[in-house]
N, C-alpha and C positions, 0 to 999 in steps of 0.2 A: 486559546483554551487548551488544556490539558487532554491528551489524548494518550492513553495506554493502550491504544488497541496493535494486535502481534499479527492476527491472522486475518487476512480479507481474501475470503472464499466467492471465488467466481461459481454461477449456476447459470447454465443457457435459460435464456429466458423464452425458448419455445418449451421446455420441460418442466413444467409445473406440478408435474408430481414430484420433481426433487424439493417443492420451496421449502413445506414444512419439517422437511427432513435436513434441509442445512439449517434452520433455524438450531435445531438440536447438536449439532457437530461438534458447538461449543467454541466456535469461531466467533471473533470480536465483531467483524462488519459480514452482512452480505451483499454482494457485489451483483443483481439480477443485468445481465449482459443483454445486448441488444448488438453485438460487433462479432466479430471473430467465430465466436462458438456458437452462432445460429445462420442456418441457410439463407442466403437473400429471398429465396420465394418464403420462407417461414419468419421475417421478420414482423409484417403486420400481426400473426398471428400471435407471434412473442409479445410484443404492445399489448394486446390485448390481455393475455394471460396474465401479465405485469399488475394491470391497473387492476382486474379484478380482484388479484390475490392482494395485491395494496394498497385497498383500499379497506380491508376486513383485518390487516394485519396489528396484533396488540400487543405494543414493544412494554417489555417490562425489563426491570434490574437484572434481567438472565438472561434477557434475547439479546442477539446483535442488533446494530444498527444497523441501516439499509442506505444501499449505493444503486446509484445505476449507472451502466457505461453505457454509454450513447455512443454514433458512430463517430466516425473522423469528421472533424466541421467541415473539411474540405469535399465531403463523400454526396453524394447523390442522396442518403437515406437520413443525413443529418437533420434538414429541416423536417422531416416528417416526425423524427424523433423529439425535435421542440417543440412543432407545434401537438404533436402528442401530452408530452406533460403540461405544457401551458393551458391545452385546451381542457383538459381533466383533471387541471385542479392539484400535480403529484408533489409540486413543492415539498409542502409542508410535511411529504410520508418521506423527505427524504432526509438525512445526516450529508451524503456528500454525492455529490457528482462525479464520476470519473469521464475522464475526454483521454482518447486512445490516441497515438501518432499526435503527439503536440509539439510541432515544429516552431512555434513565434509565440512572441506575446504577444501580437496582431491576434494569430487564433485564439489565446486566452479569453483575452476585449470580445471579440467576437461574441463567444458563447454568453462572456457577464452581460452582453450587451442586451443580447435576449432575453435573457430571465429580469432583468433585472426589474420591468416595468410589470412582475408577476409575484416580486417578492412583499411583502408590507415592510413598513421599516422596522421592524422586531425583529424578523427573520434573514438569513442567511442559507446559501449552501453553497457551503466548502467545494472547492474544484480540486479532485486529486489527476492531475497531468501525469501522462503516464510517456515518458521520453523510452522511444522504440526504432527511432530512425538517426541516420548519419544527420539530416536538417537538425533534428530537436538536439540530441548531443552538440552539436556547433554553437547552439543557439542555448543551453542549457542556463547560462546565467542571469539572462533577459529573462527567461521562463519562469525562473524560481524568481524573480524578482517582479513579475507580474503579479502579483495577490493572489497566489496558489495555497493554498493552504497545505497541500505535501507534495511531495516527488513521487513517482514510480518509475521501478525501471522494467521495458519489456526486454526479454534477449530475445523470441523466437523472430518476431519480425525484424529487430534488430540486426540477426546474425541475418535473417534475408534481407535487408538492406544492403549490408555489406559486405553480402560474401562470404562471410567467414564462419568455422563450426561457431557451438555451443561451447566451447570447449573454458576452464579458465583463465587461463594464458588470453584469449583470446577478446573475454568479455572484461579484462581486469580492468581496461584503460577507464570502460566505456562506465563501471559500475564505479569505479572510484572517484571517478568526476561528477555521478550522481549526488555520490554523499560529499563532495566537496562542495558542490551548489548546493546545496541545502544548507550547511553549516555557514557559508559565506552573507546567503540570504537570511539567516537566523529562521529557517524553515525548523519541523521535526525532522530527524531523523528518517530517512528514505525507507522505501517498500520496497523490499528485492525482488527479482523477478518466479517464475514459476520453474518448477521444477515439473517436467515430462512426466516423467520416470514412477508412476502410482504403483508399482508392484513391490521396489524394491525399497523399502522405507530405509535405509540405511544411508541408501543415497540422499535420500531425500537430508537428513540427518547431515552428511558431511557438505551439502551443500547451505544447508544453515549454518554451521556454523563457518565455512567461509564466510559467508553474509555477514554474519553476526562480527566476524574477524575486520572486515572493512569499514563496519560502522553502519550498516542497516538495522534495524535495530524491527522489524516486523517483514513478512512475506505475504506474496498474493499464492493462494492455492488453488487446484482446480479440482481437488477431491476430499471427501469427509474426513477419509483416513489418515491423510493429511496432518489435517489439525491437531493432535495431541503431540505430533513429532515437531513440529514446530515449535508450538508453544514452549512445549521442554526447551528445546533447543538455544532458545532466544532467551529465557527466563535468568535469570543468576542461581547459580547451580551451590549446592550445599558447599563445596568447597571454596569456592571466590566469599560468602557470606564469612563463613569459619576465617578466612584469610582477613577479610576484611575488617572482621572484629581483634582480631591479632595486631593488625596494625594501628587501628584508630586507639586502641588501649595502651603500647607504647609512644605511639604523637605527642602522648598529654606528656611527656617529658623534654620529647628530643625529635627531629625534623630529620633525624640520617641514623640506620642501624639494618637490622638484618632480621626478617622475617623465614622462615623455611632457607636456610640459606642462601636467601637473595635479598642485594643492596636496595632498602627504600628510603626515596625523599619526599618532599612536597609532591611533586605531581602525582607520585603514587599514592600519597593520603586522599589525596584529592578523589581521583576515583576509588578510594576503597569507602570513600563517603557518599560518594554517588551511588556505589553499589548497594551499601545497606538502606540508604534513601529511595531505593527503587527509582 
């Protein structure tokens, strides 16, 4: 299925007073967390705050759609976190599941395995695998080719993984073999990873369009403000549109000529048709 979504904003899901206010941020998904961005002694009370808020939740043509990151399958808090939604019914409040540190398709299987005697046959939920370790990188193409329905990439645990800053140099190897298992597996387009850095929106900015540069084509955020830099970011910008109609208007005669003084052939029609097609 066709999925346009650019921005999946993470909210701790012990902070329920953020819920209804990412609703509004203007973000494609909300991502309600159960891992990383809530304390282990506050994780029951997360679950909780979760179900309450989604079950009264009323998605319409302007809300996001709703995710939950559950913990690592491997983790001590995973099965609470299944038999949590199972036991309460959350399937059907959900668009996608995310699974954090996804090392195997073993893990994948795992998780479908669970749900799966929870789902009716109508229904589905999408697993977005979020690849954050030296294992899931190794194992990236098994991954995308286990019935994932998208990629993510983490750098923070990643770069603790392995050692290594945040730096780009550093994560180039690890993000561009994201977007190459996806494309291999005929997945979408990957989720790039999070940007720190919530003060200086510029950053945030030149870190998209890196992203955007290596073929992700949407980001995870972790703040409201966020959102409108992104979206810009990621979007096709008045000038690639204006370019784009420049060239598909000379095509209709000739396959090779010169737009703004640069050589175009077929591949570049190609994407100036993707571009106006969104």
């Amino acid at each position: 299925m066709a999925d346009y979504a650019t921005v999946y904003l993470f909210v701790p899901g012990d902070h329920p007073q953020f819920f209804d206010k990412a609703c509004i941020s203007g973000s494609n998904v909300l991502i309600l967390d159960l891992e990383d961005s809530v304390h282990p002694l506050h994780k029951p009370i997360a679950r909780q705050e979760i179900a309450s808020w989604l079950i009264n939740y009323q998605q319409n043509g302007q809300s996001p759609k709703i995710a939950i990151r559950i913990n690592q399958p491997d983790s001590v808090e995973y099965q609470k976190d299944i038999d949590w939604i199972t036991n309460n019914h959350l399937l059907p409040y959900l668009s996608y599941l995310v699974i954090p540190k996804v090392e195997s398709a073993i893990m994948v299987n795992k998780v479908r395995t669970h749900l799966l005697s929870h789902l009716s046959a109508d229904k589905d939920c999408p697993i977005i695998a979020i690849i954050e370790t030296a294992w899931g990188l190794h194992r990236i193409h098994e991954i995308a080719s286990s019935g994932v329905y998208r990629l993510a990439f983490g750098s923070l645990d990643f770069s603790l993984d392995m050692q290594c800053d945040m730096s780009r140099e550093s994560l180039l190897f690890a993000r561009t073999q994201v977007v190459l298992a996806s494309r291999l597996a005929g997945l979408l387009s990957p989720i790039d990873c999070v940007t720190p850095d919530i003060d200086e929106l510029s950053v945030l900015e030149a870190e998209c369009l890196h992203g955007k540069a290596l073929g992700f084509t949407a980001k995870l955020a972790i703040h409201p403000a966020q959102v409108p830099i992104i979206k810009q970011s990621f979007d096709i910008s008045e000038q690639q549109v204006a370019w784009s109609k420049a060239v598909l208007h000379k095509a209709q005669d000739q396959y090779a000529f010169k737009v703004d003084g640069k050589m175009v052939d077929l591949p570049l029609i190609l994407q100036a048709k993707r571009w106006l097609d969104g």
